[in-house]
C-alpha positions as a Markdown table, in Angstrom:
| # | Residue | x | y | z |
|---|---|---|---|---|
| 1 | Unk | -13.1 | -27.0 | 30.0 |
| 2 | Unk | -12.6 | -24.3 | 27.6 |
| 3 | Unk | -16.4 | -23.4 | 26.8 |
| 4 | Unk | -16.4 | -24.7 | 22.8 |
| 5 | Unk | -16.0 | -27.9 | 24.4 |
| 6 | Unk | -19.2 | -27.2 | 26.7 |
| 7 | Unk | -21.0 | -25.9 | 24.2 |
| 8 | Unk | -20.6 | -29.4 | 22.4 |
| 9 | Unk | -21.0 | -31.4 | 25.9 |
| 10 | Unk | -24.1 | -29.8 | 26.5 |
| 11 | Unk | -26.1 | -30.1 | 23.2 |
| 12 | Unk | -24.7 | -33.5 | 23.1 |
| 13 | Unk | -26.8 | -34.1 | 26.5 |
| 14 | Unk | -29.4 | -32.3 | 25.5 |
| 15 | Unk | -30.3 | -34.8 | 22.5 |
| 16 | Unk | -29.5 | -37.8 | 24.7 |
| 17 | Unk | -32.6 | -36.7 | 27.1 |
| 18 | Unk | -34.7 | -36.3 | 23.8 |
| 19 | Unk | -33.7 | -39.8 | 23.0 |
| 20 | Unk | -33.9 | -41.2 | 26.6 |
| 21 | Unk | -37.6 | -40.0 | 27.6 |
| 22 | Unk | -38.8 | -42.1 | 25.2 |
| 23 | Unk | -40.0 | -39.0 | 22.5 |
| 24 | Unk | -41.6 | -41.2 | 19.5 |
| 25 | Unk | -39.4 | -40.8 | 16.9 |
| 26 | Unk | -38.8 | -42.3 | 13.6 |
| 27 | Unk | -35.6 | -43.8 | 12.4 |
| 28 | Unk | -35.5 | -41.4 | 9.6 |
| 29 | Unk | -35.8 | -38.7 | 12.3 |
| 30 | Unk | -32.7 | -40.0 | 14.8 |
| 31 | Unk | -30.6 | -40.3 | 12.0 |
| 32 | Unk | -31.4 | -36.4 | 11.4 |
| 33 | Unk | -30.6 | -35.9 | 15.0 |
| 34 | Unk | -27.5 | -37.8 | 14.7 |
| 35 | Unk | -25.9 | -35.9 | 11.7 |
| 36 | Unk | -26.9 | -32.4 | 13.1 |
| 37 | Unk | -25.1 | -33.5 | 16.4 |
| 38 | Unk | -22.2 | -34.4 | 14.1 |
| 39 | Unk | -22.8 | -31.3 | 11.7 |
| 40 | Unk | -22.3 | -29.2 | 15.3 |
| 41 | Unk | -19.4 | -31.1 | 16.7 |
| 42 | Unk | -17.8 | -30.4 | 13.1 |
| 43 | Unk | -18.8 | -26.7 | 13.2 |
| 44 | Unk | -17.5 | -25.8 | 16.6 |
| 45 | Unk | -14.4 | -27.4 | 16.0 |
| 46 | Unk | -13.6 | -25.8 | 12.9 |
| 47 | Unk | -14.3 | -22.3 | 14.5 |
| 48 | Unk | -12.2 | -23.6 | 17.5 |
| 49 | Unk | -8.8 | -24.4 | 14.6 |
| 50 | Unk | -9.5 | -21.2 | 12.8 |
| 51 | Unk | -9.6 | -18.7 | 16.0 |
| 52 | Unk | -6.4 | -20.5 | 17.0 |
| 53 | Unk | -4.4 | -20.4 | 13.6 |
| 54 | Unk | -5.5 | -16.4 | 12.6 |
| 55 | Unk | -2.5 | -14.5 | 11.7 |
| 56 | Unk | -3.3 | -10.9 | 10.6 |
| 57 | Unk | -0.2 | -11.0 | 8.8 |
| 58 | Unk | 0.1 | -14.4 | 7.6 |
| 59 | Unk | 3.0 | -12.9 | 4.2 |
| 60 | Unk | 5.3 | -12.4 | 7.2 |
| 61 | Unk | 7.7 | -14.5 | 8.3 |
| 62 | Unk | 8.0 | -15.0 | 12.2 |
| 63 | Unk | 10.9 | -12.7 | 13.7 |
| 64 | Unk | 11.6 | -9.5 | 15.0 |
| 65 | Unk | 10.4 | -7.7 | 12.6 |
| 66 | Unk | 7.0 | -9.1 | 12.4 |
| 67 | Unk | 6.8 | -9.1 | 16.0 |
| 68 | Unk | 7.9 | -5.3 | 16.8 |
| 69 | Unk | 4.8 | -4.5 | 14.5 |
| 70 | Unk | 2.4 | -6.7 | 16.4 |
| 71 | Unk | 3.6 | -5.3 | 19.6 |
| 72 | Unk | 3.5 | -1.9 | 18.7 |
| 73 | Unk | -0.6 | -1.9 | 17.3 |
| 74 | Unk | -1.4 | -3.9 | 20.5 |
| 75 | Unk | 0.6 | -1.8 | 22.6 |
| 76 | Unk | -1.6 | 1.6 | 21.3 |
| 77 | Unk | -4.6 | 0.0 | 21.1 |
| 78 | Unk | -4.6 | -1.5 | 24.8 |
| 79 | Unk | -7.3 | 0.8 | 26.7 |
| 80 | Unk | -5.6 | 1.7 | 30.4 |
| 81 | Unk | -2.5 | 0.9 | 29.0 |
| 82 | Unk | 0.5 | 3.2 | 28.8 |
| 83 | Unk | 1.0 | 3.7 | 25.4 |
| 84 | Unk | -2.3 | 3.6 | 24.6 |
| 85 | Unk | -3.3 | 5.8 | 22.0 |
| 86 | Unk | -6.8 | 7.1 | 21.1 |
| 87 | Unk | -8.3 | 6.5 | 17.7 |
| 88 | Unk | -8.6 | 10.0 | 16.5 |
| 89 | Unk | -4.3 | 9.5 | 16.5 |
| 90 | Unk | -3.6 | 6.6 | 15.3 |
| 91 | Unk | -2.3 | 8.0 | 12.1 |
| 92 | Unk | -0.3 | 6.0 | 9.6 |
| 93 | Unk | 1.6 | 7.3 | 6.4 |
| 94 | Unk | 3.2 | 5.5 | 3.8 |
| 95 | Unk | 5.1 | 5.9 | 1.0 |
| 96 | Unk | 3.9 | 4.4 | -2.3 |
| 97 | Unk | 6.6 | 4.0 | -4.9 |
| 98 | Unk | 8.8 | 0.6 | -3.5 |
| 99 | Unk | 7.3 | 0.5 | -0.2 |
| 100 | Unk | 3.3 | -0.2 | -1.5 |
| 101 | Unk | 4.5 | -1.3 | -5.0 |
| 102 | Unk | 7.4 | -2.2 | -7.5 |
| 103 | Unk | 9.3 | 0.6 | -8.6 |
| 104 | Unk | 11.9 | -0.6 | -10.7 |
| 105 | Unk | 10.7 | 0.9 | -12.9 |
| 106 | Unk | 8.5 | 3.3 | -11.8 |
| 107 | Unk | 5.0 | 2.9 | -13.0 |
| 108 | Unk | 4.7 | 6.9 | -13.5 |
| 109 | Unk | 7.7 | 7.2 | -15.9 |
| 110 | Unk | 6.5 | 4.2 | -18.0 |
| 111 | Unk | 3.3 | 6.2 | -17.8 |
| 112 | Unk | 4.9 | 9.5 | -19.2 |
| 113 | Unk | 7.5 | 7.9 | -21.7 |
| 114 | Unk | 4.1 | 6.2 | -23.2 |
| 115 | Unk | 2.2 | 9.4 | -23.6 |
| 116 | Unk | 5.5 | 11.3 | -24.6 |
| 117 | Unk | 5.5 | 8.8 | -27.3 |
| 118 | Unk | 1.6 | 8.8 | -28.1 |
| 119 | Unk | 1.5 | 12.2 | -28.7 |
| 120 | Unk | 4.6 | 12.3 | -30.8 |
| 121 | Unk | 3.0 | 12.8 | -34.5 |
| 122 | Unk | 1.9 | 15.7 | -33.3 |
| 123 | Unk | 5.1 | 17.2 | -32.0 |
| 124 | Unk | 8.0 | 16.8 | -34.7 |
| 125 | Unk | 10.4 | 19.1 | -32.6 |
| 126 | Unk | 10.9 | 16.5 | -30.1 |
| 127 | Unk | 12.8 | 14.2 | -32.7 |
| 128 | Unk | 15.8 | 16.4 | -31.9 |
| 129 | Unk | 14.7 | 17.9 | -28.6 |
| 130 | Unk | 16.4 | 16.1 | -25.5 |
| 131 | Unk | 14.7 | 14.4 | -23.3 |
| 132 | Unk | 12.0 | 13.4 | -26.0 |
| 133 | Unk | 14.8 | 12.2 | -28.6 |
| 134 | Unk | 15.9 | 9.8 | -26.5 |
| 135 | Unk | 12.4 | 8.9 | -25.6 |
| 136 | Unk | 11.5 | 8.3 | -29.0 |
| 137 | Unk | 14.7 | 6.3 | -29.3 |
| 138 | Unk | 13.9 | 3.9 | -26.5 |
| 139 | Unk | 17.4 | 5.2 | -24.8 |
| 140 | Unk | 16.6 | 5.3 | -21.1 |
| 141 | Unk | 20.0 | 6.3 | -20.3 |
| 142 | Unk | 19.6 | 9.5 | -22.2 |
| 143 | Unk | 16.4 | 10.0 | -20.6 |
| 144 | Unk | 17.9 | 9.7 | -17.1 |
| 145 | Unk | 21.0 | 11.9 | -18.3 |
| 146 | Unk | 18.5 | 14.4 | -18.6 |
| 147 | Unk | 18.1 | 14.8 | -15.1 |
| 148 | Unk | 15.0 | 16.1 | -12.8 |
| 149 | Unk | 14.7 | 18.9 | -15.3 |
| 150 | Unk | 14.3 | 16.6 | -18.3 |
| 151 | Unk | 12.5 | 14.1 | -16.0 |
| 152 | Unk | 10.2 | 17.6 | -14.7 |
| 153 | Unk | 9.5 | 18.3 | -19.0 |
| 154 | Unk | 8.4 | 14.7 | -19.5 |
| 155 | Unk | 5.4 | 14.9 | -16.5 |
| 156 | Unk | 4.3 | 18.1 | -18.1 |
| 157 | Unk | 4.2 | 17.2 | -21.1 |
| 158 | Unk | 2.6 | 13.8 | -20.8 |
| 159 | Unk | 0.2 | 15.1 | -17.9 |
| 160 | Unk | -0.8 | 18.6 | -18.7 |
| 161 | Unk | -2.9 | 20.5 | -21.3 |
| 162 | Unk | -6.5 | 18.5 | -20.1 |
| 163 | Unk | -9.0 | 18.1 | -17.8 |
| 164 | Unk | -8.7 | 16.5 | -14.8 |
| 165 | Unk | -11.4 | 13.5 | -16.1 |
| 166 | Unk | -9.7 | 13.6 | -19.3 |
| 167 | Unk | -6.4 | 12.7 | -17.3 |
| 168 | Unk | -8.8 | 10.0 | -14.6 |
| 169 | Unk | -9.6 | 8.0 | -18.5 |
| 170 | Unk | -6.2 | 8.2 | -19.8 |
| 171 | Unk | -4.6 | 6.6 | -16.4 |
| 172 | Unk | -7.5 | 3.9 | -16.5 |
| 173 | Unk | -7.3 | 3.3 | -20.3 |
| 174 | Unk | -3.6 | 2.9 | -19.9 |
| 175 | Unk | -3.5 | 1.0 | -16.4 |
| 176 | Unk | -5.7 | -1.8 | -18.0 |
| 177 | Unk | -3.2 | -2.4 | -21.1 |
| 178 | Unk | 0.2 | -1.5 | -19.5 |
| 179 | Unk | 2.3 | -4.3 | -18.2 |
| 180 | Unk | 5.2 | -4.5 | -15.7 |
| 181 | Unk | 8.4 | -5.7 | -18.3 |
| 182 | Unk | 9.6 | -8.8 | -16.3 |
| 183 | Unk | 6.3 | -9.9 | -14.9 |
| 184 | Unk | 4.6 | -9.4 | -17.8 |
| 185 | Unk | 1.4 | -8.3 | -15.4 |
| 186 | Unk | -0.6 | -5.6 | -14.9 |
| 187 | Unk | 1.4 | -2.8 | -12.9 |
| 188 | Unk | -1.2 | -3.0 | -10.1 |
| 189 | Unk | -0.5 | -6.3 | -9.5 |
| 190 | Unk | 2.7 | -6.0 | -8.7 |
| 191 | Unk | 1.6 | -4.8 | -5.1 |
| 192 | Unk | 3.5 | -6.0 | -2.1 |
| 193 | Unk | 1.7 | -8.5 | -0.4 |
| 194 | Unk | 2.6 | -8.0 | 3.2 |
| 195 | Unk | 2.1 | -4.3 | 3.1 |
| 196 | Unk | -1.6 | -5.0 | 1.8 |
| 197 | Unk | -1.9 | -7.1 | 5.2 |
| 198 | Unk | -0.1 | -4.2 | 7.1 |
| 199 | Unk | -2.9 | -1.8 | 5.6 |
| 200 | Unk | -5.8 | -4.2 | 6.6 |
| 201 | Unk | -4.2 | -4.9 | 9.9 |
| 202 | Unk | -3.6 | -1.3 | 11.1 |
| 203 | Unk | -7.5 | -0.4 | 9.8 |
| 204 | Unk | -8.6 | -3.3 | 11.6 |
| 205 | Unk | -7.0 | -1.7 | 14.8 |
| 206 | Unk | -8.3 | 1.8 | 14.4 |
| 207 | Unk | -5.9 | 3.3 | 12.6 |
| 208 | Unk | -6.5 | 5.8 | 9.3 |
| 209 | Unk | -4.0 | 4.9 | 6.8 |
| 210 | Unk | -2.5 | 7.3 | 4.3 |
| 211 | Unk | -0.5 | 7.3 | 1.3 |
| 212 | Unk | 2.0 | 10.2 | 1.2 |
| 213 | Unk | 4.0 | 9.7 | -2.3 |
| 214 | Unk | 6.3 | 12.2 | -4.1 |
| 215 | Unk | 4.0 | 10.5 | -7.0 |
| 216 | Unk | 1.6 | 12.3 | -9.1 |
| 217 | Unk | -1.8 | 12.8 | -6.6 |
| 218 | Unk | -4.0 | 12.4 | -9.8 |
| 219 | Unk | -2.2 | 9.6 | -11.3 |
| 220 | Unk | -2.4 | 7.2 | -8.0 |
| 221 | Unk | -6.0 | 8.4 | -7.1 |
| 222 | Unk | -7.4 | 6.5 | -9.9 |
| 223 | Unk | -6.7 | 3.1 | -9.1 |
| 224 | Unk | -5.4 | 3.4 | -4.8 |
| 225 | Unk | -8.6 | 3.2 | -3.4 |
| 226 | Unk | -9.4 | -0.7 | -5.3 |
| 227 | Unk | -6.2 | -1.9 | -4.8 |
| 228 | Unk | -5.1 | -0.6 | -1.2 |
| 229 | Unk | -8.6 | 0.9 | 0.4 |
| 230 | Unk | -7.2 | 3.9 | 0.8 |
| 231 | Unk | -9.7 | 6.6 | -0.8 |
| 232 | Unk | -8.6 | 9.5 | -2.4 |
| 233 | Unk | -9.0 | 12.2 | 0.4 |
| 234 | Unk | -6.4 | 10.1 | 1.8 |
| 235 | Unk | -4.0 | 10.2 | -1.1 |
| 236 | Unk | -0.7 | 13.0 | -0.7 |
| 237 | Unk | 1.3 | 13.3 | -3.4 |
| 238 | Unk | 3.0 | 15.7 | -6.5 |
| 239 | Unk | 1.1 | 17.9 | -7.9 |
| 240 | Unk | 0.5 | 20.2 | -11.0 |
| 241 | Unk | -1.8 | 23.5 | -11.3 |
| 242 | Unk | -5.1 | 23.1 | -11.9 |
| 243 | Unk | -7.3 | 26.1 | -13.3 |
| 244 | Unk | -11.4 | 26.1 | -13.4 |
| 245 | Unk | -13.2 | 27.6 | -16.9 |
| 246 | Unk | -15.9 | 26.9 | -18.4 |
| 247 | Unk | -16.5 | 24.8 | -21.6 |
| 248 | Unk | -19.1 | 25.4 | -23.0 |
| 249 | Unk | -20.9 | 26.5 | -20.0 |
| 250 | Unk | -19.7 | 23.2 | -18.4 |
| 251 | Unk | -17.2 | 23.5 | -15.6 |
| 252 | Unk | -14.2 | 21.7 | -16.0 |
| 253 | Unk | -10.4 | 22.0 | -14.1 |
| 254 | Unk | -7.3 | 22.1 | -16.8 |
| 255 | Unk | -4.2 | 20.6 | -16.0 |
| 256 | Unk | -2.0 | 23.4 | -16.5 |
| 257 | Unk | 1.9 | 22.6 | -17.2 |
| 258 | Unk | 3.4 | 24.3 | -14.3 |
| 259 | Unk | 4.9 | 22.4 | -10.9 |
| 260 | Unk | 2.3 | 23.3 | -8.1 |
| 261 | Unk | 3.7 | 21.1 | -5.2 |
| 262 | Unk | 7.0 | 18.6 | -4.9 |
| 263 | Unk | 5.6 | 15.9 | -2.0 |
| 264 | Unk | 9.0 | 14.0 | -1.9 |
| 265 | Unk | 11.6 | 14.4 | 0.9 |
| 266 | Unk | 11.1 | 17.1 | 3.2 |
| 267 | Unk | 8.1 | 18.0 | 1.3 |
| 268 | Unk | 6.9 | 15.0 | 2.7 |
| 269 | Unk | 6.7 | 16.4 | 6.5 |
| 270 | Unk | 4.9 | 19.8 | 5.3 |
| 271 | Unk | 2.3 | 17.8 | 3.1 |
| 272 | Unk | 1.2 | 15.9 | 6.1 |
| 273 | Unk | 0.8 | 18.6 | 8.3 |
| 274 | Unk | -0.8 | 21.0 | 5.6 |
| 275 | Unk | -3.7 | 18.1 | 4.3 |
| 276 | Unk | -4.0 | 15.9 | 7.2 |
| 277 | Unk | -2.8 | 18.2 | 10.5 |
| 278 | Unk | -1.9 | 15.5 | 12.9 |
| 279 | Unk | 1.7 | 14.2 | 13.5 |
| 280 | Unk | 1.8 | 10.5 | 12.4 |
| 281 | Unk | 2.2 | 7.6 | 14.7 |
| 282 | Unk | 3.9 | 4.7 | 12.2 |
| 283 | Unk | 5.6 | 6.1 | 8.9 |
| 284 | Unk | 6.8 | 3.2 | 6.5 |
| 285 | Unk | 9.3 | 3.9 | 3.7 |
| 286 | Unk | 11.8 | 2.8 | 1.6 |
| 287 | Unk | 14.0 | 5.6 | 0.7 |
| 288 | Unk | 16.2 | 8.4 | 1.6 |
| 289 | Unk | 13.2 | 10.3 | -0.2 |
| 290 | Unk | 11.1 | 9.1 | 2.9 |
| 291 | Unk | 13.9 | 10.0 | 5.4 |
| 292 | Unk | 12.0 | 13.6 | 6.9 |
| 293 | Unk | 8.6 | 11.6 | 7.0 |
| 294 | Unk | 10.2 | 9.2 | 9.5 |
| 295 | Unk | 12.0 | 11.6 | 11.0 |
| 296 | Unk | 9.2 | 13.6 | 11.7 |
| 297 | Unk | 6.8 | 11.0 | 13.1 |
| 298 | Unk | 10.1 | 9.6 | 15.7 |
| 299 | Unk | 10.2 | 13.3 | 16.8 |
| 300 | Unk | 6.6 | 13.1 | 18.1 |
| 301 | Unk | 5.6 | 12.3 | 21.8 |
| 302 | Unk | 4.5 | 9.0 | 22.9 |
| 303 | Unk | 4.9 | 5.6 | 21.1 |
| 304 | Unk | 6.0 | 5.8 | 17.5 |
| 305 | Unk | 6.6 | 3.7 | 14.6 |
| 306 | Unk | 8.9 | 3.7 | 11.8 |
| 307 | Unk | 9.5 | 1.2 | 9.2 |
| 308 | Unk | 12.2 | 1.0 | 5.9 |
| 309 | Unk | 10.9 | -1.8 | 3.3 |
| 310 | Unk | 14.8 | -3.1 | 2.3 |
| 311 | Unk | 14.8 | -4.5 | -1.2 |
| 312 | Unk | 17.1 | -7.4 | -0.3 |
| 313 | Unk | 15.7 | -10.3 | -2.4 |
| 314 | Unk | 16.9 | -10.1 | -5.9 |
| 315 | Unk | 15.8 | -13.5 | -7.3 |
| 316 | Unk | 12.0 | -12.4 | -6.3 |
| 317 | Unk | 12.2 | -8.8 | -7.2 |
| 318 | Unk | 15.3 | -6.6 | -7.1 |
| 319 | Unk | 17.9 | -5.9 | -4.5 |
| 320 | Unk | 19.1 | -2.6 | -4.6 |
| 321 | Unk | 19.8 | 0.5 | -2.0 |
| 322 | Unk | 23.1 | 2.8 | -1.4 |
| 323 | Unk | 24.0 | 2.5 | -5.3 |
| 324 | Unk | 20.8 | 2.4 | -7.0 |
| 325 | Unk | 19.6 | 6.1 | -8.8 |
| 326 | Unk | 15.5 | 5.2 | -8.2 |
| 327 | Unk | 14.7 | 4.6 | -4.3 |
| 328 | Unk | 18.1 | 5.3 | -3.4 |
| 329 | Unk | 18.5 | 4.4 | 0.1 |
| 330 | Unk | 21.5 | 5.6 | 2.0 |
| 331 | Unk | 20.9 | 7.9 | 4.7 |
| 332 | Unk | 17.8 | 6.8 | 6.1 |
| 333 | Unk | 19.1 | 3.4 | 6.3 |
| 334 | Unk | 22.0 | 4.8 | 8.7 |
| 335 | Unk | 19.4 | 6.5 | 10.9 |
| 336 | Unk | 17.6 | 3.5 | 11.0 |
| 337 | Unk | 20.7 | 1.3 | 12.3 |
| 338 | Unk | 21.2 | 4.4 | 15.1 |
| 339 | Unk | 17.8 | 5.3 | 16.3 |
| 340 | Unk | 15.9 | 1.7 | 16.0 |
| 341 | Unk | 14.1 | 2.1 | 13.4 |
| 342 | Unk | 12.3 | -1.4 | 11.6 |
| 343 | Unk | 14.0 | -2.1 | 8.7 |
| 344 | Unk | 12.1 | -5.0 | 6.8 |
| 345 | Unk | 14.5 | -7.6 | 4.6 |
| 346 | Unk | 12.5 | -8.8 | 2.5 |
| 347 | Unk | 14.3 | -11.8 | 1.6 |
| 348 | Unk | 14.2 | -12.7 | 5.2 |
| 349 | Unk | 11.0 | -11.3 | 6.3 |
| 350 | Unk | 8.2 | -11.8 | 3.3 |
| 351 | Unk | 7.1 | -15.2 | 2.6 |
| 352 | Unk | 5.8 | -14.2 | -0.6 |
| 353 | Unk | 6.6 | -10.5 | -2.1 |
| 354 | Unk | 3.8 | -10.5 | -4.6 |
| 355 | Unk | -0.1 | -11.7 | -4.5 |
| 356 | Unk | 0.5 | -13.6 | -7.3 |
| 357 | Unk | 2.9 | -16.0 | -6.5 |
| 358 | Unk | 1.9 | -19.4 | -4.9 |
């Protein structure tokens, strides 16, 4: 008798000897004795249907893919097992743009093109400068013909020339107006739902989770920490120069408008080892920008994880990969195939894509 059950049997006894020796008791008092009993039987019951029905990862669909991930936490977290891995290593990096969140578009350029355009009175030159003329003009394909040197003038221009709490208000003040085009929600909404289980599941088994993004470090340390848990120490991505001064004897760091550190593609690997010194165990991606991160944590010893978020489901979100200019995903997606790597449909895997929908 599984000991719920016994628990239940035995308190159930228990009042029947109250009743049976003939204890005075009022009526008003046995029909409080009888609704606790119930009240128990109801309790222990419930507890019994929950235990049994708790899915860690309930956005998931049953399948292979869910199940290689459940295998692989229990599988390192198993003490006098073989793969079992100490907590100390149980590291786990992920990507941020189309792996954590929407990026079509990309959050960040929205973010630039906005300030590019807020700060335009005082910069007539851009009206016939490229990439801000076509900025100004609302013509994303002249801002993507611009290429990552166009792209490269629009961050410094839009995120330099401040302090780094000037910048914290500005990305706060912008994140609470801003709002995804076809969603017509907050861009921090538009979080993946299954990867916010994934993070919650792999903490809940030890593991320290980490965002390594070839985004702007400042930009996603606002907001990471209330919408993924992840605090800022653990936040790897892009980065501009910073210079201390004093302003009027206060001391402040400026945002200078030079390129201090690229953290996409194989800038990925040397971030990680540079600011958090230990190999990764489980890498999740969704690009050929994330290719050396994955292939850096399958070079490791011991059991290792890697995982490619495939944006399969257009009716939901979008479906894009091999063709698509932002998380272009070509290369990885052929290693994947060859060296059996998890690669996550999310038409077929996700129950729901976003914590909004119903």
């Amino acid at each position: 008798m599984p000991a719920s059950f016994r628990t239940i049997a035995g308190k159930a006894r228990s009042y029947k000897i109250i009743i049976r020796k003939g204890l005075k008791m009022t009526y008003s008092s046995r029909v409080l004795l009888s609704r606790s009993l119930l009240c128990l039987v109801f309790l222990v019951f419930t507890g019994v249907a929950l235990a049994t029905s708790s899915d860690p990862l309930p956005s998931w669909n049953s399948g292979p893919t869910k199940t290689a991930i459940v295998q692989f936490v229990s599988s390192v977290t198993k003490k006098g097992g073989p793969d079992f891995v100490s907590p100390a290593e149980r590291i786990a990096t992920f990507d941020n743009d189309g792996t954590l969140w929407s990026e079509q578009p990309i959050p960040q350029l929205i973010f630039a093109l906005d300030r590019v355009k807020a700060e335009a009175p005082k910069h007539p030159e851009w009206q016939n400068t490229e990439p801000f003329k076509s900025v100004l003009a609302d013509d994303m394909k002249g801002v993507m013909a611009s290429g990552e040197h166009g792209l490269v003038e629009l961050i410094m221009a839009s995120h330099a020339g401040m302090t780094t709490e000037e910048f914290e208000k500005i990305v706060k003040d912008w994140l609470g107006t801003a709002k995804h085009p076809k969603y017509n929600r907050p861009y921090t909404e538009l979080v993946y739902q299954p990867m916010l289980e994934l993070l919650n599941y792999l903490r809940a088994n030890g593991f320290k989770t980490y965002v390594v993004s070839g985004g702007g470090i400042e930009f996603m340390r606002v907001w990471m920490e209330k919408v993924y848990g992840i605090p800022p120490e653990q936040v790897i991505g892009s980065s501009i120069k910073t210079k201390f001064e004093l302003r009027d004897g206060k001391p402040v760091l400026l945002r200078l408008p030079e390129i201090d550190f690229n953290d996409d593609k194989d800038g990925k690997p040397v971030a990680i080892q540079k600011f958090i010194g230990r190999r990764p165990i489980a890498a999740f991606g969704n690009s050929d920008g994330d290719w050396q991160m994955l292939q850096w944590t399958a070079a490791g010893s011991g059991p290792r994880f890697e995982l490619i978020v495939h944006h399969t489901d257009a009716e939901r979100e979008v479906a894009y990969d091999r063709d698509s200019i932002i998380g272009h995903l070509d290369k990885a997606l052929d290693d994947a195939g060859q060296k059996g790597w998890t690669v996550v449909d999310m038409k077929k895997d996700w129950k729901k894509v976003f914590p909004f929908e119903k």
